[in-house]
Each structure stands twice: as structure tokens, then as C-alpha cells.
C-alpha positions, 0 to 999 in steps of 0.5 A: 045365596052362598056367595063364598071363595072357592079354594084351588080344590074345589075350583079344580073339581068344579071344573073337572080339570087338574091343580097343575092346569089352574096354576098354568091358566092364571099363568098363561091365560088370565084365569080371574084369581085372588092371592089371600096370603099363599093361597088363590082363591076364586070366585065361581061367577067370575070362573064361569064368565072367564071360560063362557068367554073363551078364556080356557080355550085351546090356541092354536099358536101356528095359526096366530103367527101367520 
């Protein structure tokens, strides 16, 4: 079993999104990521569990404020 560390690449095609949303979602929603020098890296069982969770899901901010 090949248990390695996804680069921002291969974490971006695996989920089927842009570079710029992975930085935005270890930003601003948590995404589980590991600084190894200037580089993230991620492991894909904890990216799994984070997006099952709801993790990368939409808010919608006018409903939390009311």
C-alpha cells in the first residue's frame, strides 16, 4: 500500500479543482496541510476525511449572521 505525500499538483487534480482554491481552503477552511520547507504537502486520507466531513463545502455567510 503506497502510503506517500501528495504535492499541491497532485492534490489539485485529484480533487478536480484549481491551485489557487487549495491555498484559499488551507487559508480560510482548514484544509488538513503540511509545511516541508516552502512546500504543502498532503496526505490523501486526511483530504478525503476533511471534504466527507464538509470541510470544502459552500457557506452561506448571510444565513450564519442571523
Amino acid at each position: 500500500m503506497e502510503d506517500r505525500w501528495l504535492s499541491v499538483e497532485e492534490i489539485c487534480d485529484y480533487l478536480g479543482i484549481k491551485r489557487d482554491t487549495v491555498y484559499k481552503w488551507i487559508n480560510e477552511k482548514s484544509m488538513p496541510a503540511h509545511r516541508v520547507g516552502r512546500l504543502w504537502k498532503f496526505k490523501k486520507e486526511q483530504v478525503d476525511a476533511w471534504v466527507e466531513a464538509g470541510g470544502a463545502a459552500e457557506s452561506n455567510k448571510k444565513d450564519s449572521n442571523k
